[in-house]
KOLNU-22515 format. One record per atom (N, C-alpha, C): x, y, z; atom name; residue in three letters. Coordinates in nm, 4 decimals. Each point is the difference from the previous one (the first is absolute). Example, Ala and Ser with C-alpha at 12.3 -4.5 7.8 and 13.67 -1.06 7.14 Angstrom:
BEGIN
atom x=1.3190 | y=-0.5690 | z=0.7800 | atome=N | residu=ALA
atom x=-0.0890 | y=0.1190 | z=0.0000 | atome=CA | residu=ALA
atom x=0.0900 | y=0.1200 | z=0.0000 | atome=C | residu=ALA
atom x=-0.0350 | y=0.1050 | z=-0.0720 | atome=N | residu=SER
atom x=0.0820 | y=0.1190 | z=0.0060 | atome=CA | residu=SER
atom x=-0.0770 | y=0.1090 | z=0.0730 | atome=C | residu=SER
//
This chain:
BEGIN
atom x=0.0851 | y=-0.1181 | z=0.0000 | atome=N | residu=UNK
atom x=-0.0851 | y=0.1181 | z=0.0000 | atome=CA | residu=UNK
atom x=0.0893 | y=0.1240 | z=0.0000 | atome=C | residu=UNK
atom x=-0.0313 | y=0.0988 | z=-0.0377 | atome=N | residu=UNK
atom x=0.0859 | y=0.1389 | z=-0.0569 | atome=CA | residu=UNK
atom x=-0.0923 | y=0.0726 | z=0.0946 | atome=C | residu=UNK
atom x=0.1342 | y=0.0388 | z=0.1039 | atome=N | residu=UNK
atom x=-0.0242 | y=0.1346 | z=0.0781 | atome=CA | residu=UNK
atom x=0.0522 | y=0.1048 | z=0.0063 | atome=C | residu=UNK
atom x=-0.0589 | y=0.1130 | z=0.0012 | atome=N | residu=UNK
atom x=0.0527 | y=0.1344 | z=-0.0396 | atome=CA | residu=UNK
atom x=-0.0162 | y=0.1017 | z=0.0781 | atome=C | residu=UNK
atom x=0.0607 | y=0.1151 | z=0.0246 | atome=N | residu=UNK
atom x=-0.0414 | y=0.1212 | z=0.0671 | atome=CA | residu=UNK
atom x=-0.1181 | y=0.0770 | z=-0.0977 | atome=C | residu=UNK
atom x=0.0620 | y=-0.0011 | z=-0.0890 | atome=N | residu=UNK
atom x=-0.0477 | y=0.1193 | z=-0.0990 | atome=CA | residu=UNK
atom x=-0.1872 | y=-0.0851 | z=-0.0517 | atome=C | residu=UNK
atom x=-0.0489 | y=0.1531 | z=-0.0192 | atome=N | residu=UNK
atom x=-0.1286 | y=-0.0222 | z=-0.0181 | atome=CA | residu=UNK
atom x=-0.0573 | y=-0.1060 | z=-0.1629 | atome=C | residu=UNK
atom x=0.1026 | y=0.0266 | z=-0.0619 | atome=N | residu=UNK
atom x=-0.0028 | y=-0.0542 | z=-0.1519 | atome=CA | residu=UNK
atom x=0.1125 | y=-0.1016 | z=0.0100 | atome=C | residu=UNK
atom x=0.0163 | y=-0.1117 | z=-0.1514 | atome=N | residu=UNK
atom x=0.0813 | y=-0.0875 | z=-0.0232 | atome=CA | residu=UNK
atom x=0.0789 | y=0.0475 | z=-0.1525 | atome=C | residu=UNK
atom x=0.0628 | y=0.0725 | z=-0.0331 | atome=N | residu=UNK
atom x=0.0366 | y=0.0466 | z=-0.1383 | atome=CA | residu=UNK
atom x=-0.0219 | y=-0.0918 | z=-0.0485 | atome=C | residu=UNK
atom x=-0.0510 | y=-0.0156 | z=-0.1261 | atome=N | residu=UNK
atom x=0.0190 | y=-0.1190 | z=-0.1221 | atome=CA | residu=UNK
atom x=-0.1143 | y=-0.1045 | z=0.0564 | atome=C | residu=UNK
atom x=-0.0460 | y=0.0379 | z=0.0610 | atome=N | residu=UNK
atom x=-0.1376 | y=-0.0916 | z=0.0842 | atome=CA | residu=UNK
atom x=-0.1142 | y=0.0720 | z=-0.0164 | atome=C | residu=UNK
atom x=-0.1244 | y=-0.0912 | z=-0.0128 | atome=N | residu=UNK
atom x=-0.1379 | y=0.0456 | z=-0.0339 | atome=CA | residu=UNK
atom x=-0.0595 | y=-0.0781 | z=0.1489 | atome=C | residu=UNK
atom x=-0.0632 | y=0.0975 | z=0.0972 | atome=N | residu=UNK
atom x=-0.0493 | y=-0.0600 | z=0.0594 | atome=CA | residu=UNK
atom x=-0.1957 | y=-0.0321 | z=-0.0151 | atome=C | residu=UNK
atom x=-0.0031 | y=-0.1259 | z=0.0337 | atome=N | residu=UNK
atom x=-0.1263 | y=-0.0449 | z=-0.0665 | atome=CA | residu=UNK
atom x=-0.1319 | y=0.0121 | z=0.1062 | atome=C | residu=UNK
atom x=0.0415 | y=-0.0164 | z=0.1221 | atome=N | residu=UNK
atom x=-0.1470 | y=-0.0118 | z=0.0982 | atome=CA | residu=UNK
atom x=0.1111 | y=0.0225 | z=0.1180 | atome=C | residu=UNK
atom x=-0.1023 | y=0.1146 | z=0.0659 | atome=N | residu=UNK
atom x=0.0728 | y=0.0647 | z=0.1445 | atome=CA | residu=UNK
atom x=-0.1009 | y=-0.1263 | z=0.1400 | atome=C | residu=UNK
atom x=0.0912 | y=-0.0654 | z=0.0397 | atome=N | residu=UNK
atom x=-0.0786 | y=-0.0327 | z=0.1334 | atome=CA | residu=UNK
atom x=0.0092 | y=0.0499 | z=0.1823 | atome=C | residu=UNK
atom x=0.0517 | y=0.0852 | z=-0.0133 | atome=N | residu=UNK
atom x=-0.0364 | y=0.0693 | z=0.0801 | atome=CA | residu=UNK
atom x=0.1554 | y=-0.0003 | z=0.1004 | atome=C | residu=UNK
atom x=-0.0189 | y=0.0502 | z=0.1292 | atome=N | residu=UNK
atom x=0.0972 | y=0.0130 | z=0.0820 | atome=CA | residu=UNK
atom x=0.0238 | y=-0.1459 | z=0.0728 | atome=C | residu=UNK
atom x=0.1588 | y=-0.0023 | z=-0.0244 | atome=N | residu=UNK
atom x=0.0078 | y=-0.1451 | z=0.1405 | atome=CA | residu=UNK
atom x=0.1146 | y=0.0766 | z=0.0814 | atome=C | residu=UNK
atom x=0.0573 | y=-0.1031 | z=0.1428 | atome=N | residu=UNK
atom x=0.0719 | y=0.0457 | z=0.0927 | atome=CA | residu=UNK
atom x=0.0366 | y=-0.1069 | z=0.0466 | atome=C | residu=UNK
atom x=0.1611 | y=0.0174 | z=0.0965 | atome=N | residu=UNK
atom x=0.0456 | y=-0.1595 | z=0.0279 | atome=CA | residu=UNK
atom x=0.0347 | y=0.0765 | z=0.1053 | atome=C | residu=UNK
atom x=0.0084 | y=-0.0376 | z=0.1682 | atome=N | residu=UNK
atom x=-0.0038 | y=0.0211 | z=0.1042 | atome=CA | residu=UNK
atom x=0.1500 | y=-0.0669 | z=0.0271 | atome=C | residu=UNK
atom x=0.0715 | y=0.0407 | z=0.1150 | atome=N | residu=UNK
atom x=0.0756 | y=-0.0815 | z=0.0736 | atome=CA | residu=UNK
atom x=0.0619 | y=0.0228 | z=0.1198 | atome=C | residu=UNK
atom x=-0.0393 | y=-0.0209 | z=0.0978 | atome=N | residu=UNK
atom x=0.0943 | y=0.0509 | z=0.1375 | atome=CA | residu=UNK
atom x=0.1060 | y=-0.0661 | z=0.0305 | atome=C | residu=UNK
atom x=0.0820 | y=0.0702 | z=0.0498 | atome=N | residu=UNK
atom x=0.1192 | y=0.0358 | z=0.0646 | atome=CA | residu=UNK
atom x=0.0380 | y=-0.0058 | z=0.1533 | atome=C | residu=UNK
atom x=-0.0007 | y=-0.0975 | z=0.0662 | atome=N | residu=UNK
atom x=0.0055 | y=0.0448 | z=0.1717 | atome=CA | residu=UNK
atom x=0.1402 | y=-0.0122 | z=-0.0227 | atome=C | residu=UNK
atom x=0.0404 | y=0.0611 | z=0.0620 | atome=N | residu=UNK
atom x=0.1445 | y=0.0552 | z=0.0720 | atome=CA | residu=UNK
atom x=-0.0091 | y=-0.0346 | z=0.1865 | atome=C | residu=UNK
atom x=0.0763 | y=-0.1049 | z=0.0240 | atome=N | residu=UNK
atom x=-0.0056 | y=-0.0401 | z=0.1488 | atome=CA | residu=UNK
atom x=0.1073 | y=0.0935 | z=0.0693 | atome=C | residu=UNK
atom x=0.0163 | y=-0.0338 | z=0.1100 | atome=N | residu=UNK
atom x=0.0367 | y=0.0947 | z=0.0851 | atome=CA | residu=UNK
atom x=0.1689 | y=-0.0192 | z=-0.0418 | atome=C | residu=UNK
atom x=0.0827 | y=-0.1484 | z=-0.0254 | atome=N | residu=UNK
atom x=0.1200 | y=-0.0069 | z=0.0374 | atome=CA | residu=UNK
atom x=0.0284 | y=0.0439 | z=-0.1845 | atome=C | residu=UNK
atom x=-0.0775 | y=-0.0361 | z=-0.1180 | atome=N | residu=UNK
atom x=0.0245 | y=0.1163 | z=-0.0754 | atome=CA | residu=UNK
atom x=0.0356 | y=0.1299 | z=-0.0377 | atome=C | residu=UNK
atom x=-0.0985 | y=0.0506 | z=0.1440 | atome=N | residu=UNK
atom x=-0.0306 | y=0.1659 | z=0.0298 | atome=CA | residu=UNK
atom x=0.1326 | y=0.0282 | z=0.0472 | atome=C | residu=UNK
atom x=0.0467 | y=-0.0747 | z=0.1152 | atome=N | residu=UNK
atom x=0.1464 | y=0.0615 | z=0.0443 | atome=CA | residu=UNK
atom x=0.1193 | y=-0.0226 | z=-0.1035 | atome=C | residu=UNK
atom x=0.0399 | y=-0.1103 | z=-0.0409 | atome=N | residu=UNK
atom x=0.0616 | y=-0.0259 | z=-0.0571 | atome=CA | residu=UNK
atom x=-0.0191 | y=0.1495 | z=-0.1390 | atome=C | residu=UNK
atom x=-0.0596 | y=0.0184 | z=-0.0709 | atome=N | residu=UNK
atom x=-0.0331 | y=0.1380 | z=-0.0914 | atome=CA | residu=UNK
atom x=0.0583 | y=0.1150 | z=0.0896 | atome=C | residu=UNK
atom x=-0.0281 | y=0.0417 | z=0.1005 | atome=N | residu=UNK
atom x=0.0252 | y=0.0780 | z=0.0610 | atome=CA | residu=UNK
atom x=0.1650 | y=-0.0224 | z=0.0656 | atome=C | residu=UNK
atom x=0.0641 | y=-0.0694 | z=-0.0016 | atome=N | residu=UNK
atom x=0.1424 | y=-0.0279 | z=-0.0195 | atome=CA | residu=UNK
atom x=0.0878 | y=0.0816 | z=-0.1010 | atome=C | residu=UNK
atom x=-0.0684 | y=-0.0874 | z=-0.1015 | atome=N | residu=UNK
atom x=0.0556 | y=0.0000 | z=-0.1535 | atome=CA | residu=UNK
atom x=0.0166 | y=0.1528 | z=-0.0569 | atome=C | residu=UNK
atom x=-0.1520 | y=0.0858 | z=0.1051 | atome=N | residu=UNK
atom x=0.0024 | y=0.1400 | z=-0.0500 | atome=CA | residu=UNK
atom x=0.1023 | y=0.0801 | z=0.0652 | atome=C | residu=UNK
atom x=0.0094 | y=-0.0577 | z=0.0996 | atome=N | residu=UNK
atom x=0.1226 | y=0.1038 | z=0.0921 | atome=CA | residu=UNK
atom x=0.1348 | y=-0.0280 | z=-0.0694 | atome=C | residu=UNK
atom x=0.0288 | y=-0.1209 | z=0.0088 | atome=N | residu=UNK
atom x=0.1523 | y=0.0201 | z=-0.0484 | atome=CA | residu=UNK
atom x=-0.0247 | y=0.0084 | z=-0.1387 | atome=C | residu=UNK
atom x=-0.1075 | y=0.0268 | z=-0.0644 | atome=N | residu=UNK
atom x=-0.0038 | y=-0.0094 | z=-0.1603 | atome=CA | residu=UNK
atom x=-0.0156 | y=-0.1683 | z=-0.0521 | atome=C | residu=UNK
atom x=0.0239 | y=0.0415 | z=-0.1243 | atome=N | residu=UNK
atom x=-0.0478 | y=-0.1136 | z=-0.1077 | atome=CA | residu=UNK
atom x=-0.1688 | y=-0.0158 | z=-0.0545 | atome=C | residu=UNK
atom x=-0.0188 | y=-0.1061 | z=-0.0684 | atome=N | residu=UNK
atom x=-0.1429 | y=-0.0288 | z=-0.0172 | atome=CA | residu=UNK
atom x=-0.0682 | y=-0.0778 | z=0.0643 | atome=C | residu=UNK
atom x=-0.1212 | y=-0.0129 | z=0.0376 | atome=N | residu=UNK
atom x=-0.0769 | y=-0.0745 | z=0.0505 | atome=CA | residu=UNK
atom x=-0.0204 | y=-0.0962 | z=-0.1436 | atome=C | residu=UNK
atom x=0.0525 | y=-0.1098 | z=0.0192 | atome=N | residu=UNK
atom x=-0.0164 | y=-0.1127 | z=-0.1458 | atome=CA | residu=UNK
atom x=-0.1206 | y=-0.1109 | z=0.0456 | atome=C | residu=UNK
atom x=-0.0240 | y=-0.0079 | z=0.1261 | atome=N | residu=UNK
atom x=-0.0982 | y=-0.1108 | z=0.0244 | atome=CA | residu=UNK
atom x=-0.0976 | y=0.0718 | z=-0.0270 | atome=C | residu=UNK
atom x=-0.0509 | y=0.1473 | z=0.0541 | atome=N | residu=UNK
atom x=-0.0950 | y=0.0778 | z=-0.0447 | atome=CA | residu=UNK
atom x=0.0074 | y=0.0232 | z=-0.1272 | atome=C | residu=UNK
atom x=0.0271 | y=-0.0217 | z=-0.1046 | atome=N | residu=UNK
atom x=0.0282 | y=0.0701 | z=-0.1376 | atome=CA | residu=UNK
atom x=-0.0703 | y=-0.1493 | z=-0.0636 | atome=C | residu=UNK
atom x=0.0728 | y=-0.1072 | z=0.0628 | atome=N | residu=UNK
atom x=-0.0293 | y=-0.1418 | z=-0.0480 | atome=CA | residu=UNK
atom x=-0.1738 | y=-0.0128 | z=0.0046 | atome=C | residu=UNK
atom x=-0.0216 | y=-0.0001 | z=0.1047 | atome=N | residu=UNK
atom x=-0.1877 | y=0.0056 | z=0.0401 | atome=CA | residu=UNK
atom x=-0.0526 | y=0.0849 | z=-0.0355 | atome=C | residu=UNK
atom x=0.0524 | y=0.1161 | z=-0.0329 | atome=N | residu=UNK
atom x=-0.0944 | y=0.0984 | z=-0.1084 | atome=CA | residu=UNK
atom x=-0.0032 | y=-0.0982 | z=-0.1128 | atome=C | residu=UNK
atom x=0.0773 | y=-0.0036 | z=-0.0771 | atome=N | residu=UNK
atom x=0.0313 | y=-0.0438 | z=-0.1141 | atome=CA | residu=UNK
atom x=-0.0986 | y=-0.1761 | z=0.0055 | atome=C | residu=UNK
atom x=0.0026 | y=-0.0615 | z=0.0837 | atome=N | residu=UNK
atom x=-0.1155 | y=-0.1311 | z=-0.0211 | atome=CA | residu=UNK
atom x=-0.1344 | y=0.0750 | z=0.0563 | atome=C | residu=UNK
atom x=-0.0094 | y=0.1086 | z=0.0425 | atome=N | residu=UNK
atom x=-0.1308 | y=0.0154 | z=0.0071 | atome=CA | residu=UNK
atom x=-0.0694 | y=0.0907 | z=-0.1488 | atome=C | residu=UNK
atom x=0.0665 | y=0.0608 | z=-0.0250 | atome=N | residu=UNK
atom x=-0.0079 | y=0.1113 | z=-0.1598 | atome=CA | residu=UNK
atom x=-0.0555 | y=-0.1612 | z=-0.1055 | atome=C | residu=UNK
atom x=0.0932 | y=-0.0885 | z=-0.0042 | atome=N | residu=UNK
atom x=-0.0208 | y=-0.1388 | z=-0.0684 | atome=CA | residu=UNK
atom x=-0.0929 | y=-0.0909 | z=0.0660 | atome=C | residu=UNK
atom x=-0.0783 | y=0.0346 | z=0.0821 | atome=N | residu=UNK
atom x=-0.1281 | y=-0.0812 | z=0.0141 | atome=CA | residu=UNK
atom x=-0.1130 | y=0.0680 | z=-0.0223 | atome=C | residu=UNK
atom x=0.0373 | y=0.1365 | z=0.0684 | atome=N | residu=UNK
atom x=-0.1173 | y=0.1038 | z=-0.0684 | atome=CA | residu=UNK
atom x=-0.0520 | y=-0.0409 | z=-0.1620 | atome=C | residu=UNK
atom x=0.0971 | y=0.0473 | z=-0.0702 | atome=N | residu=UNK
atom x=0.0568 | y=-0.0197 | z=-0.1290 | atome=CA | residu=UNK
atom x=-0.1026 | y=-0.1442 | z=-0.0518 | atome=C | residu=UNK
atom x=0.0797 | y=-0.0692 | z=0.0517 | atome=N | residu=UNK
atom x=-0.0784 | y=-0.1459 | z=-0.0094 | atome=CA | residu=UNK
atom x=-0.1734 | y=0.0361 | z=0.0019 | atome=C | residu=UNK
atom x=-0.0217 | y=-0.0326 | z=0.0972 | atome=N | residu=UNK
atom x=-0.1454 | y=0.0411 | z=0.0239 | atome=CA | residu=UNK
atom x=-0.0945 | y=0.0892 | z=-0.0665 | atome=C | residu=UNK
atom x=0.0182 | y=0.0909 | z=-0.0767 | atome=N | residu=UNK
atom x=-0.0200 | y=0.1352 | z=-0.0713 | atome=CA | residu=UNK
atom x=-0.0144 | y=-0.0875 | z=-0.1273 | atome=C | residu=UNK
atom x=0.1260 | y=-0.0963 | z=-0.0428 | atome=N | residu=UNK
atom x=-0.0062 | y=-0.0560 | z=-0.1460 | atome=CA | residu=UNK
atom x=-0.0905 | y=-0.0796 | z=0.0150 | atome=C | residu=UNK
atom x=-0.0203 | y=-0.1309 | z=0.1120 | atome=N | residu=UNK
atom x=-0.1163 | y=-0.0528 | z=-0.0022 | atome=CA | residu=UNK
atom x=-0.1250 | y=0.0311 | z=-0.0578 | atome=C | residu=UNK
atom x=-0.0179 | y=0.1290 | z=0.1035 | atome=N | residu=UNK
atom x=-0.1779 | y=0.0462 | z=0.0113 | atome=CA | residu=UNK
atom x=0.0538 | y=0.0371 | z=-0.1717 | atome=C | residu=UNK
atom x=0.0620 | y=0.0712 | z=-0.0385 | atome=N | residu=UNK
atom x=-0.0383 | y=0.0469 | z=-0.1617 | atome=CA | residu=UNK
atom x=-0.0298 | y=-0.1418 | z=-0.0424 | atome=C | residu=UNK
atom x=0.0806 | y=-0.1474 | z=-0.0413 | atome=N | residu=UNK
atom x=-0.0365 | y=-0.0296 | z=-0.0578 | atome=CA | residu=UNK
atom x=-0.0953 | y=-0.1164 | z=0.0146 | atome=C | residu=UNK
atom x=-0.0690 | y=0.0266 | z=0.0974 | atome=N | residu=UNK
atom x=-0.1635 | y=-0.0590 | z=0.0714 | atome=CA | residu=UNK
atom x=-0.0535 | y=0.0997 | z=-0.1028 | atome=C | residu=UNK
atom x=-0.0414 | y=0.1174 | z=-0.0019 | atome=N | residu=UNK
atom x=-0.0271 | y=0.0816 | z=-0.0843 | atome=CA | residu=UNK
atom x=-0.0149 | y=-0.0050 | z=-0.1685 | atome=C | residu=UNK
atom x=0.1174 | y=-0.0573 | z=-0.0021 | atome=N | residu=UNK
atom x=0.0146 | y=-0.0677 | z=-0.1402 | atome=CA | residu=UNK
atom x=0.1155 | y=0.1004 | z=-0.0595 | atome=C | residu=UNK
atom x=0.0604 | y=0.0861 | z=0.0349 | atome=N | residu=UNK
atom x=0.0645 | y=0.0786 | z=-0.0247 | atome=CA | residu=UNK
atom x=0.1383 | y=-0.0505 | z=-0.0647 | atome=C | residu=UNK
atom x=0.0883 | y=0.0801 | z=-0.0867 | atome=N | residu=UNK
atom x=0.1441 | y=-0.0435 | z=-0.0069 | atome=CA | residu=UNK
atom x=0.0871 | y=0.0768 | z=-0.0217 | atome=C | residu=UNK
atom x=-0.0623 | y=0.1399 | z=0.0864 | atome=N | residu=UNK
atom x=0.1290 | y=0.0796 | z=0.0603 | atome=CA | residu=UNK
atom x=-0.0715 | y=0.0746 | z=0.1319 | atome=C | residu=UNK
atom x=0.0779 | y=0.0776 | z=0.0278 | atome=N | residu=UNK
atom x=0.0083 | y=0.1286 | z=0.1482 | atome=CA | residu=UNK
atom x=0.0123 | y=0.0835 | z=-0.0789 | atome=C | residu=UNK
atom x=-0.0443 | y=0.1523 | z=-0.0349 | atome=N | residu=UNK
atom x=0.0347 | y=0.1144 | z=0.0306 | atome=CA | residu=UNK
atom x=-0.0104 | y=0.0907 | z=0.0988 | atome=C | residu=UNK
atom x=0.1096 | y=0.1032 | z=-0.0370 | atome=N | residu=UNK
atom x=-0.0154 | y=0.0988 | z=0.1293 | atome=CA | residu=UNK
atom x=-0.0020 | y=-0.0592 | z=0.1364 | atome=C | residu=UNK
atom x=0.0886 | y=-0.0772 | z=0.0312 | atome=N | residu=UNK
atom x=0.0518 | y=-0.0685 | z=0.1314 | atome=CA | residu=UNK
atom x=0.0735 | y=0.0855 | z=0.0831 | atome=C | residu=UNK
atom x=-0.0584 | y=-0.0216 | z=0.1207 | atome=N | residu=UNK
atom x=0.0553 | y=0.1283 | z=0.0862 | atome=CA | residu=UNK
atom x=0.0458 | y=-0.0966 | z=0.1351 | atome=C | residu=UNK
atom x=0.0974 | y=0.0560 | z=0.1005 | atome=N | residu=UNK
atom x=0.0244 | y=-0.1004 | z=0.0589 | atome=CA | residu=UNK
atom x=-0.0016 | y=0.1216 | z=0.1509 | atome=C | residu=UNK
atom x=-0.0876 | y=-0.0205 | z=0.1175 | atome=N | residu=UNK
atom x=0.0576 | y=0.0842 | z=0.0888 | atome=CA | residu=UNK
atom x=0.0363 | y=-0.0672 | z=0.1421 | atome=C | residu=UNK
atom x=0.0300 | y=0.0312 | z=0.0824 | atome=N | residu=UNK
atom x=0.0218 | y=-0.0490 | z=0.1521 | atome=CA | residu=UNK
atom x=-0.0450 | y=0.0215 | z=0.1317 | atome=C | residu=UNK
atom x=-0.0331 | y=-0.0484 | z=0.0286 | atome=N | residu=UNK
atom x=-0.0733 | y=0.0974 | z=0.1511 | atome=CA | residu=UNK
atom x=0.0609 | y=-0.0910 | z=0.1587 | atome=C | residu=UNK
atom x=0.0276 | y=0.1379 | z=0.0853 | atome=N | residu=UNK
atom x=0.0044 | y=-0.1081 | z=0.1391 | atome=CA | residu=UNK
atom x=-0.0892 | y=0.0137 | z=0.0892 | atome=C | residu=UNK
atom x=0.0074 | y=-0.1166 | z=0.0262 | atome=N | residu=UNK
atom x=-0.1516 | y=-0.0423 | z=0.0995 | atome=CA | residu=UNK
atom x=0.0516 | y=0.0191 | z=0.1322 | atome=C | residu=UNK
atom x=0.1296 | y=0.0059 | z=0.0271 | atome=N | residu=UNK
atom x=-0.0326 | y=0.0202 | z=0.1818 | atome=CA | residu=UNK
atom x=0.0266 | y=-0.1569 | z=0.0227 | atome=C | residu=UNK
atom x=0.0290 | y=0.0753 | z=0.1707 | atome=N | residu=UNK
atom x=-0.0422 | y=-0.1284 | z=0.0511 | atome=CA | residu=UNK
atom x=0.1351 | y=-0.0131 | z=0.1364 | atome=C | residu=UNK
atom x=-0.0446 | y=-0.0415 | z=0.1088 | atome=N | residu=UNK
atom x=0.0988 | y=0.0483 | z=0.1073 | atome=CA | residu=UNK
atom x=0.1168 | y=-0.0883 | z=0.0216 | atome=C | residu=UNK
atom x=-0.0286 | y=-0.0896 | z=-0.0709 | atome=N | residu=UNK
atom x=0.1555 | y=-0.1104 | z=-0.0452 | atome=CA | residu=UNK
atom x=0.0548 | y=-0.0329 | z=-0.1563 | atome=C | residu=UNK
atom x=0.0286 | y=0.1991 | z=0.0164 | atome=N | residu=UNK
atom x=0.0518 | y=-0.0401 | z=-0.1560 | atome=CA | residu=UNK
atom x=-0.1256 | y=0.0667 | z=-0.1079 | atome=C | residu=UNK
atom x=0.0487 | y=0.0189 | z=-0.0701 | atome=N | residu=UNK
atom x=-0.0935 | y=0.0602 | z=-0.1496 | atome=CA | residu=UNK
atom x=-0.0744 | y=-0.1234 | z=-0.0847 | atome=C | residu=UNK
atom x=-0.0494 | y=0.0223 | z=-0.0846 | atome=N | residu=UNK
atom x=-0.0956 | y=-0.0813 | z=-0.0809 | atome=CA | residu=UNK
atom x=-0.0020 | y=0.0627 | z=-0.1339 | atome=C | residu=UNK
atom x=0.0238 | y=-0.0141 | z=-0.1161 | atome=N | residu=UNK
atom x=0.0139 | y=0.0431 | z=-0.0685 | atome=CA | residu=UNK
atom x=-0.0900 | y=-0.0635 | z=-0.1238 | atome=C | residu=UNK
atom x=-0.1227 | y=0.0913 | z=-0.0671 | atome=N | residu=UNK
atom x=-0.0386 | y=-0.0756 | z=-0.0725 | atome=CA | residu=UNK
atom x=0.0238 | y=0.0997 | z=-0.1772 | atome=C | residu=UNK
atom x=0.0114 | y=-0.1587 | z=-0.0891 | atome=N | residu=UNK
atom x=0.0063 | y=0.0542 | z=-0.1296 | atome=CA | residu=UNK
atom x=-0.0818 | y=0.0003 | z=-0.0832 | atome=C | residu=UNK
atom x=-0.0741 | y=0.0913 | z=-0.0837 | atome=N | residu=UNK
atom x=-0.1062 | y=0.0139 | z=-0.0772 | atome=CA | residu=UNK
atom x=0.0451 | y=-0.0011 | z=-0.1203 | atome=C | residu=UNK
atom x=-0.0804 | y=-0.0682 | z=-0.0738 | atome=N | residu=UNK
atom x=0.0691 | y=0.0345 | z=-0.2012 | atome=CA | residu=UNK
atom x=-0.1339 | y=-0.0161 | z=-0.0293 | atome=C | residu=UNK
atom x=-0.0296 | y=0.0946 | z=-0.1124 | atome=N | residu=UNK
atom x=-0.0788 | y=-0.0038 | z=-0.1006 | atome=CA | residu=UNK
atom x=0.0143 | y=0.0412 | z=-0.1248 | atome=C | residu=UNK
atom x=-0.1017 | y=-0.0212 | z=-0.0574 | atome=N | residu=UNK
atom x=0.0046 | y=0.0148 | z=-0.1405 | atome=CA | residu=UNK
atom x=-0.1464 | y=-0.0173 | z=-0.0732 | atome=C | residu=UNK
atom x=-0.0107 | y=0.0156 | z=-0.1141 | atome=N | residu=UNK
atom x=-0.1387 | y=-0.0011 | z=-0.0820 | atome=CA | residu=UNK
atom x=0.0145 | y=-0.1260 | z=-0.1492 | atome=C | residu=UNK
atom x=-0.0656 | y=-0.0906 | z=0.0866 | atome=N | residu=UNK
atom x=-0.0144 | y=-0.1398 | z=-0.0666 | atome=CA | residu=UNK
atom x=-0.0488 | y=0.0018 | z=-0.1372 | atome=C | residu=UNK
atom x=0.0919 | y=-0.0040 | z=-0.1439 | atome=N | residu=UNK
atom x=-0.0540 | y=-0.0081 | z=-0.1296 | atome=CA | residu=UNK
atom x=0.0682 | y=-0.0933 | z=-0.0876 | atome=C | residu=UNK
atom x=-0.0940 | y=-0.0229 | z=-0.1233 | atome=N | residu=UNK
atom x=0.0372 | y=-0.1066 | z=-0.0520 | atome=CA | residu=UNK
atom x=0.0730 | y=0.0916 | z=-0.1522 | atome=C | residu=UNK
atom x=0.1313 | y=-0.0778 | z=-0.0492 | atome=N | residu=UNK
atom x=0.0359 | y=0.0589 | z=-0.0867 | atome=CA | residu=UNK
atom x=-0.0404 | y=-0.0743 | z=-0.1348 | atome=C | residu=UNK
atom x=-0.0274 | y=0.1182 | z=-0.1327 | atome=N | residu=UNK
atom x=-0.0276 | y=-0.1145 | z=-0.0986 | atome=CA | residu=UNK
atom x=0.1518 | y=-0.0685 | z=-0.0325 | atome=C | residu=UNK
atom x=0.0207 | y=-0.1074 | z=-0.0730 | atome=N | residu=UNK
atom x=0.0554 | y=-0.0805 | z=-0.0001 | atome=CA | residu=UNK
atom x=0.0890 | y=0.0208 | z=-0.1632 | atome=C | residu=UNK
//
């Protein structure tokens, strides 16, 4: 399936719009995570375990989003947007990932 930011596919005719889908995914961040990050920031470097779990949660979102399109019948994404939000939470953050996009079928 062909996913895209952009609202159009150059060189593509799109044939039937089915509407909006979205792929969900949270993120808990435990507490010995939480310190350990907070290490890494003082003396510097990157947080790579945090970078790692973004990165499988962006790819399940992702996942999920392609599904529902192609339940839909769809065989692309446009205009895929990806944002983040934190949920809180008194042991540690929660982090959830949203993607969407507008489920259409391309002619062929």
């Amino acid at each position: 399936m062909l996913i895209v930011t952009t609202p159009t596919i150059e060189g593509k005719e799109i044939e039937e719009y089915y509407g909006l889908v979205t792929g969900d995914s949270l993120l808990g961040a435990n507490l010995y995570k939480d310190m350990f990050s907070g290490v890494r920031d003082v003396v510097g470097g990157r947080t790579s375990k945090y970078e790692e779990e973004l990165k499988n949660a962006r790819k399940l979102a992702l996942e999920v989003m392609e599904k529902k399109a192609a339940q839909k019948g769809a065989n692309a994404i446009i205009g895929t947007r990806v944002a983040y939000h934190n949920l809180g939470g008194t042991m540690g953050n929660t982090i959830m990932v949203t993607m969407s996009g507008t489920a259409v079928s391309l002619k062929e």
